[in-house]
PADO-686054 format. One line per 8 residues: for each residue x, z, y of C-alpha. Coordinates in nm, 3 decimals. Layout:
residues N
X Z Y; ... .
END
This chain:
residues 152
0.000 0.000 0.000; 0.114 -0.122 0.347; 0.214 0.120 0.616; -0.095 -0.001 0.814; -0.304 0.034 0.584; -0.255 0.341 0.560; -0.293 0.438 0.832; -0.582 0.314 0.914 .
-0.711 0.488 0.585; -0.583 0.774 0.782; -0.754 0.739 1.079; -1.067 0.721 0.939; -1.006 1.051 0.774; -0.847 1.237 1.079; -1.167 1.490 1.077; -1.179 1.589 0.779 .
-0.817 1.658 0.769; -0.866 1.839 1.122; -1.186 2.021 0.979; -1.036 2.143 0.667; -0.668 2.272 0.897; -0.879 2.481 1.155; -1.105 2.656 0.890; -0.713 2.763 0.758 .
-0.586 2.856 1.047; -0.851 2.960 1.298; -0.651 2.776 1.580; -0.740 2.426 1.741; -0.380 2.377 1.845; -0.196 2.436 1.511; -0.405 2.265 1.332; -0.350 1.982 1.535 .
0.005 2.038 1.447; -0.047 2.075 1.081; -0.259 1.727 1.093; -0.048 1.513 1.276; 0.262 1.640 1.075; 0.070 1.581 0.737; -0.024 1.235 0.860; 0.326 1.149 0.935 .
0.496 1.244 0.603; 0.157 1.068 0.409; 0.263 0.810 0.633; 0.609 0.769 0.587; 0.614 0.874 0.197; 0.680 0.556 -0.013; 0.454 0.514 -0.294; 0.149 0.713 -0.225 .
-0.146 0.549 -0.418; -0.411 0.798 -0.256; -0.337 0.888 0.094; -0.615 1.052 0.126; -0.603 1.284 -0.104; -0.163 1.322 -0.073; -0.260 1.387 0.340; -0.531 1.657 0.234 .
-0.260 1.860 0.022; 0.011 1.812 0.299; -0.269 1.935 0.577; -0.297 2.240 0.365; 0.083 2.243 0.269; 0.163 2.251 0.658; -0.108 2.485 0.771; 0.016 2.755 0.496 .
0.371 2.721 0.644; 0.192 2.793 0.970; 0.062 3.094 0.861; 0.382 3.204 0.661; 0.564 3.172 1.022; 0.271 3.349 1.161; 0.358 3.657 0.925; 0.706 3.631 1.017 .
0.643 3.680 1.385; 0.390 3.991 1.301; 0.662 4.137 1.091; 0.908 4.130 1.330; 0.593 4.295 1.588; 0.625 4.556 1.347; 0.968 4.610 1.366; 0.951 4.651 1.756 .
0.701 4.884 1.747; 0.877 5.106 1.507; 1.220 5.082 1.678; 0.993 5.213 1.985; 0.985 5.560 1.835; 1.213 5.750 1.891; 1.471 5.809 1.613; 1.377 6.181 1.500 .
1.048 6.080 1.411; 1.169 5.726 1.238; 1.361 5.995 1.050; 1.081 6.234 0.981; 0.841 5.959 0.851; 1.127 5.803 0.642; 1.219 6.142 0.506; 0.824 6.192 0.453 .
0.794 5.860 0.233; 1.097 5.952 0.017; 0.913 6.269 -0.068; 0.598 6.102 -0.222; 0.838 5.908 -0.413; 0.898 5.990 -0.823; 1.197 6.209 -0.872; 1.387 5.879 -1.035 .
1.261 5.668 -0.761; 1.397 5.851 -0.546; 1.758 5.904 -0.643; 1.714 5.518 -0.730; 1.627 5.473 -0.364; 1.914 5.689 -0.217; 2.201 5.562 -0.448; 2.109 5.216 -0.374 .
2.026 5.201 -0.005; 2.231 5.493 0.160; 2.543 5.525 -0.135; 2.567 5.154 -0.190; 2.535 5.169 -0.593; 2.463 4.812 -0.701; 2.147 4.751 -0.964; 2.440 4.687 -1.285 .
2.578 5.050 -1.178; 2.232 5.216 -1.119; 2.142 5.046 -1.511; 2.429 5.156 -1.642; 2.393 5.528 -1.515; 2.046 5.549 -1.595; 2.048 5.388 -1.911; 1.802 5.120 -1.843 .
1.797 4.778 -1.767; 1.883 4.599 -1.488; 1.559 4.472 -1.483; 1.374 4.801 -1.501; 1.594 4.898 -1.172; 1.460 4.660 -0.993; 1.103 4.727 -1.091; 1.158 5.057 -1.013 .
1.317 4.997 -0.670; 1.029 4.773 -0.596; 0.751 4.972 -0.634; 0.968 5.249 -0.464; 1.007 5.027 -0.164; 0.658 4.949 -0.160; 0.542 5.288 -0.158; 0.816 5.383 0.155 .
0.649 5.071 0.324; 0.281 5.151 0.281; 0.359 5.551 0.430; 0.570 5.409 0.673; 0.259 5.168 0.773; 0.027 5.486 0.757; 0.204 5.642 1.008; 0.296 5.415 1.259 .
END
């Protein structure tokens, strides 16, 4: 299929693809970004035997990027709010979150994160895995995370 006639195929199409990026995103603007940028790859993509259908997929492809960048900038929100507190009570509420923790989670938390032990070492000392370290640290962090979201 012929550049053109793709796009053309395209054009016709442009609503839908619009339609379907602002129920994703909620935003007029980047969805008008994640259209035109889906359009151009469908466009420029040798091969495509259904644009329609590839330029749907990269409308939603793009708009979740959006989003992901979205988080990114919320995130780092987050992190400027938090480094607004002063630093006693970033160290009370840190302190309070290692104290909900499991016993073993928390040793696994302080020998990794403030003594530097690597997840091989931590394995070998505990007898486990290295594997079951870093379930263990996961859910660990995850639980430091949530009480550190409770209280900010």
């Amino acid at each position: 299929m012929k550049r053109a006639q793709k796009q053309h195929i395209l054009e016709e199409h442009y609503l839908d693809f619009y339609s379907q990026a602002v129920a994703i995103l909620d935003d007029e603007d980047d969805a008008k970004d994640a259209v035109q940028d889906a359009v151009v790859k469908t466009l420029v993509r040798i091969g495509v035997q259904n644009p329609v259908a590839y330029c749907r997929r990269a409308t939603q492809n793009e708009c979740f990027n959006i989003l992901r960048r979205r988080r990114k900038i919320i995130k780092l929100d987050e992190l400027m709010t938090l480094t607004s507190y002063n630093e006693d009570r970033i160290v009370q509420i840190v302190n309070e979150s290692k104290e909900k923790l499991e016993p073993l989670e928390r040793l696994l938390i302080e020998f990794h994160h403030e003594d530097n032990y690597t997840i091989p070492q931590l394995a070998g000392i505990i007898g486990v895995s290295p594997t079951t370290i870093k379930r263990l640290l996961a859910g660990a962090n995850q639980k430091m995370k949530k009480t550190l979201r409770d209280n900010i």
